[in-house]
N, C-alpha and C positions, 0 to 999 in steps of 0.2 A: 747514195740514198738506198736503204735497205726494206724493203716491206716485209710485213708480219705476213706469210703465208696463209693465204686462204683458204685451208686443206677440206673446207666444207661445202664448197663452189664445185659446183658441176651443171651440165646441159639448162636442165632445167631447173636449177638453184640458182642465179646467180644476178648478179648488177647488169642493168640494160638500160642505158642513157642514165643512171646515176641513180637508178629505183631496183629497188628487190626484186625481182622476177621469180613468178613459184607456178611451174606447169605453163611457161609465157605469160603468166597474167600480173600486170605491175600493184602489189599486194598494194603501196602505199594509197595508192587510186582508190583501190575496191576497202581499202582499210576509213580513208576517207568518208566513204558512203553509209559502211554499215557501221561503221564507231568502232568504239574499244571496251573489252576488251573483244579481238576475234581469234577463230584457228581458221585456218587454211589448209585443205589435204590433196593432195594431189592425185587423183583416181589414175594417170597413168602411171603412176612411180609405186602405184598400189600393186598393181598389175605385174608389173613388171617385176615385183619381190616374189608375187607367187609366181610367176613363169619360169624365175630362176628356181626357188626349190623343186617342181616341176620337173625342169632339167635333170637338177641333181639327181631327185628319185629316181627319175625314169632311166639313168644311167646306172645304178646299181641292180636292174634285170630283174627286178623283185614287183609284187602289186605294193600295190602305196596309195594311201590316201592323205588329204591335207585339210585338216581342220582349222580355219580361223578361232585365234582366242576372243570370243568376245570381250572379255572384260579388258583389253585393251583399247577398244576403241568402237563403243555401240551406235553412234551417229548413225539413225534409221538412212538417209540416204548413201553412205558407204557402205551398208549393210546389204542394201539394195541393189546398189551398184555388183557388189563380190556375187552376190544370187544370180545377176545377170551374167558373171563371166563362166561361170560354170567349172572354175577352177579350184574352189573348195566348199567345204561345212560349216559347219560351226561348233564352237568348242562352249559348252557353258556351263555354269557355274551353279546355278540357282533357275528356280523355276520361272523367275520372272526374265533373265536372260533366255531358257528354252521358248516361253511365249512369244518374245520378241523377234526372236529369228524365226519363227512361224508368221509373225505379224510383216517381217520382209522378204518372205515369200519363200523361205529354206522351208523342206518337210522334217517332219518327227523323223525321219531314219537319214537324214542329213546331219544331225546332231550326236555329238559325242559328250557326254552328261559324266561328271566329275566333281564330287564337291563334298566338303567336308563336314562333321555336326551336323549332318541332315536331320531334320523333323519331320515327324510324322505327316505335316500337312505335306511338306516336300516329297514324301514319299507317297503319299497317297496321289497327290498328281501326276509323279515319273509313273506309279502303273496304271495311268490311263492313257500312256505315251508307247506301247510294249515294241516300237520300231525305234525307239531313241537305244543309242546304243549306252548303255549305262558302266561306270567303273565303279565299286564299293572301296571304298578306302578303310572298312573296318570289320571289328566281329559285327558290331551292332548294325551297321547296314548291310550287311548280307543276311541275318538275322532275320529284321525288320519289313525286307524286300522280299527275304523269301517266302513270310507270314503271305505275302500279299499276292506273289507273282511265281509260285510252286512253277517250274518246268522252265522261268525264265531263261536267256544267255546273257550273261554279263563278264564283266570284264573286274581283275581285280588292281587296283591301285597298290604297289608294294614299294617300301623305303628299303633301298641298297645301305643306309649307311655312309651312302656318300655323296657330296654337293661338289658345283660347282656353279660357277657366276662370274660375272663382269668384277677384271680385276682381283676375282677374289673376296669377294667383300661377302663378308658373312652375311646383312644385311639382307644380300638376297637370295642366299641358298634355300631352297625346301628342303633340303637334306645333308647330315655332316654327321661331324663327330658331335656335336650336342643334339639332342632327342631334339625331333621335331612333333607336331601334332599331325602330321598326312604320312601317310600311306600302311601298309601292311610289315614289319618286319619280319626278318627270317625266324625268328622262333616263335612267333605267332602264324606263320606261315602256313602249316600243316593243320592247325584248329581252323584257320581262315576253308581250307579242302575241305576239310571233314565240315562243318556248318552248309558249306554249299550243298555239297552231297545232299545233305539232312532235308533240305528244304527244293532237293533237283533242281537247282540252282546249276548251269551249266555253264564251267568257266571256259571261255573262250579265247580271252585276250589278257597280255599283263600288260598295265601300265605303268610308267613310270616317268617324273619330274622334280628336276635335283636342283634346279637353280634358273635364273637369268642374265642373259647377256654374255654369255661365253663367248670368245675370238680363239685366234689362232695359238694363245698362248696356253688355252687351258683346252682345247683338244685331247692331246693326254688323258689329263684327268678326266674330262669326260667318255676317254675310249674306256677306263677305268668301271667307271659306273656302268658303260653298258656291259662290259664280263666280270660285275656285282650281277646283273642283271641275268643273266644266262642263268644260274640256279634257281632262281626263280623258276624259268621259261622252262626250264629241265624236270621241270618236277609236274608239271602239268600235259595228263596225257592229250591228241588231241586240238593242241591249243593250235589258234590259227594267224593270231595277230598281236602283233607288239604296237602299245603305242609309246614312244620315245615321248612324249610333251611337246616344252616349248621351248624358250633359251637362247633359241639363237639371237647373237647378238650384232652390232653393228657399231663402228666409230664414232666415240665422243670428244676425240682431242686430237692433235693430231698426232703423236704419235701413233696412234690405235692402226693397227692393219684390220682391212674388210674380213671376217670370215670367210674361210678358204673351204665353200663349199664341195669341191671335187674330194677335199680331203675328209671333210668328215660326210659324203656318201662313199667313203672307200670304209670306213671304217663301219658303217651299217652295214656295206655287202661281205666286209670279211665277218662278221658275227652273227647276223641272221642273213646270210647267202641260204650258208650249207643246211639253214634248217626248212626256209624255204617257208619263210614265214610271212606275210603282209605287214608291211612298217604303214605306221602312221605320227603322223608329228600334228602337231599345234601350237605354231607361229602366232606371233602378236606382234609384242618389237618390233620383229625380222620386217612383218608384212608394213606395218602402218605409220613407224616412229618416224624415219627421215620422210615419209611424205606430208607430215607435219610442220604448218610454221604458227604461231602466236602470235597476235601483233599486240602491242602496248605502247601507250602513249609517256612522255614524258611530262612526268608531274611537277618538278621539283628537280635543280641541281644547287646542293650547297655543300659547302667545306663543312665536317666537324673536327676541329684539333687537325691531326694529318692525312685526311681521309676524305675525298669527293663521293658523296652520295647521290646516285641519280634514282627518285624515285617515283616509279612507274604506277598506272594503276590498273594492277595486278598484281599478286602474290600468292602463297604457298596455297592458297584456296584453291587454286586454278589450276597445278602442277603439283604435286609432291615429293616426285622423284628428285630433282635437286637439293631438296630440305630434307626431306627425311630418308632418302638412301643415298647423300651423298656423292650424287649421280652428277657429272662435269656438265656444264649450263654454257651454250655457247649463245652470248647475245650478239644482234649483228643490227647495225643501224639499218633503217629502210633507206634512208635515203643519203648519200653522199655526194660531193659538189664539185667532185674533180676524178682525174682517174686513179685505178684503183692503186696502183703502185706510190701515188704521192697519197694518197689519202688515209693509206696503211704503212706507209714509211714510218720506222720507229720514233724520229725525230717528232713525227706530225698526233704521236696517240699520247694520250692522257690515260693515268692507271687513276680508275673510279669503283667504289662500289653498286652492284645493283639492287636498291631495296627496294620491295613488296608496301603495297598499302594496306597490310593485315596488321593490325595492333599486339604484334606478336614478335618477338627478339630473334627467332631464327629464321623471319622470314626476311632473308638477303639470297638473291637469288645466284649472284656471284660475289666471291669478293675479289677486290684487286686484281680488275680483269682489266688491259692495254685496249682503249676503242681511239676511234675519231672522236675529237671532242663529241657532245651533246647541249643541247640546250632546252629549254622549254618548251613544250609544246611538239618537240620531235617524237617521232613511230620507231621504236624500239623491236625490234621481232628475236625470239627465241625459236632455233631450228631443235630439228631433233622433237620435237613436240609431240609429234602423232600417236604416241599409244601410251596412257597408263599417266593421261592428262585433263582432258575433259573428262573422261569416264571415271575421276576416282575425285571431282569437284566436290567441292563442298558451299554450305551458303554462313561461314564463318563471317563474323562482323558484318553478314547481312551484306557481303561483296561478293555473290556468288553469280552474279548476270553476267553473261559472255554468252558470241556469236560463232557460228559455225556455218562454214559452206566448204564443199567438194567444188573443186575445180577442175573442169575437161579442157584439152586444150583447144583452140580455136581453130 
């Protein structure tokens, strides 16, 4: 008897008397109560992402700071929760994310403010924000900013020319060999100085963000980007701090090895050691994806032609990243009836697809994925959920109700 390897089980991921456990709490139970569709997150396995990067920084001898990406994952009481641990900021996007991390108790100079096609109402907001730390990603917003905020310090947003990401996958790059629409290039680079100047715009910081979800394989490429990134850094006298973005990534299948943190803070300290610069990053993924789980119900199992459809009610509304970047979707039944080795023995799985109840053709959330049978009326859960899930919902076919709680452990 052979079992399928459960390479997504861990302490607090896993089967406890034949039920899902997430943070100790039996999801199917609390799934039961509140309905479907829900997320589940785990506030200690939140913690514990940022503790690691933490580590890692504080091990490369440099100052550093660590900005949560909001738009990974805005649920005011996670929000709330990270304000309470006093181990990062917040990263946002739009004004209505800077309000919101105000409304969960971060201050204007807790916030590090990035964001593209900004308007003038956008702009007129950030300067009545002047402790938000702000990046301009263009002529037009250094410009604009500086009409408004003469003697401000900002930071500039600059495109290397080079991406990287989970896999590889163009999908997710902000930066490559095709033009992208973020950041500064190098031969706009020098008018970007000269504009600051004009308006005493005082550059202080570059930043930069090339992709999502890097591991171990594209480390490289990304040590690459960051010595694209040094001429930038080289050209500005004075400058105090780099922000690196976000990116880091974490295991979708199992082959994937964990990001080998030691290695890429080795690779921050050999490039901004010697200049003696403040790093900053802005985690999303990293911090909140695996402490995410989705619970969905089983609507529907029927054959069509060669093919088992089990369909849930949930889809692409609710999650994205599987439908439209392609992103590996690992389903895992809530509940199972024997132990785990007969219950994932190869003999014992059915290969089914998983379809979405969005009236749409690409909402199949896996195809021809090996589970325990399923039946009607079974709690379906998708891990990996936590960031860049609820926060990018939609209310398509008017199926956009879903539940959400943080989970402490007991």
């Amino acid at each position: 008897m052979s079992a399928q390897p459960l390479w997504w089980q861990r302490d607090d991921l896993t089967f406890v008397d034949g039920e899902l456990n997430l943070a100790g709490s039996p999801l199917g139970h609390l799934a039961e109560g509140m309905g479907t569709p829900t997320f589940f997150y785990s506030a200690a396995r939140v913690r514990a992402k940022l503790e690691q990067i933490h580590a890692a920084l504080g091990s490369t001898g440099l100052a550093y700071r660590i900005f949560y990406a909001m738009k990974a994952n805005r649920f005011a009481p996670l929000l709330t929760f990270l304000r309470g641990t006093g181990l990062c900021g917040i990263d946002a996007c739009s004004p209505q994310e800077l309000h919101h991390a105000l409304s969960c108790g971060f201050s204007a100079g807790d916030v590090s403010y990035t964001a593209t096609a900004m308007s003038e109402t956008d702009l007129d907001i950030l300067a009545r924000h002047p402790e938000t730390l702000i990046n301009c990603d263009s002529l037009s917003s250094i410009r604009r900013l500086g009409q408004r905020c003469p003697g401000r310090e900002i930071g500039l947003r600059i495109n290397p020319g080079k991406g990287v990401s989970y896999g590889n996958n163009q999908l997710l790059q902000y930066s490559g060999g095709r033009t992208t629409k973020f950041g500064i290039y190098r031969e706009q680079f020098a008018d970007a100085l000269a504009m600051a100047k004009q308006y005493d715009l005082k550059v202080v910081r570059i930043h930069f963000h090339v992709g999502i979800g890097y591991l171990p394989p594209q480390l490289p490429l990304w040590e690459q980007v960051v010595e694209e990134c040094l001429w930038f850094i080289d050209q500005v006298p004075g400058l105090r701090s780099v922000n690196m973005g976000g990116g880091l990534g974490l295991p979708h299948v199992l082959t994937d090895r964990p990001l080998d943190l030691e290695q890429w803070a080795g690779i921050i300290r050999r490039h901004f050691g010697p200049r003696g610069l403040e790093v900053c990053v802005e985690p999303g993924d990293f911090v909140v994806k695996d402490s995410g789980v989705l619970i969905l119900r089983v609507n529907s199992v029927e054959k069509r032609r060669e093919t088992i459809y089990v369909g849930v009610d949930g889809g692409f509304n609710l999650a994205v990243e599987p439908f439209f970047y392609q992103l590996p979707c690992e389903p895992v039944p809530v509940r199972i009836t024997g132990p785990v080795a007969e219950v994932y023995a190869a003999e014992a799985l059915e290969t089914v697809s998983i379809a979405g109840n969005i009236n749409e053709a690409l909402d199949v959330w896996a195809h021809d994925v090996a589970l325990p049978p399923l039946a009607e009326g079974d709690l379906l859960a998708f891990i990996n959920i936590g960031g860049y899930a609820s926060a990018m919902s939609s209310n398509h076919c008017m199926r956009g109700q879903f539940n959400e709680r943080l989970l402490f452990p007991a």
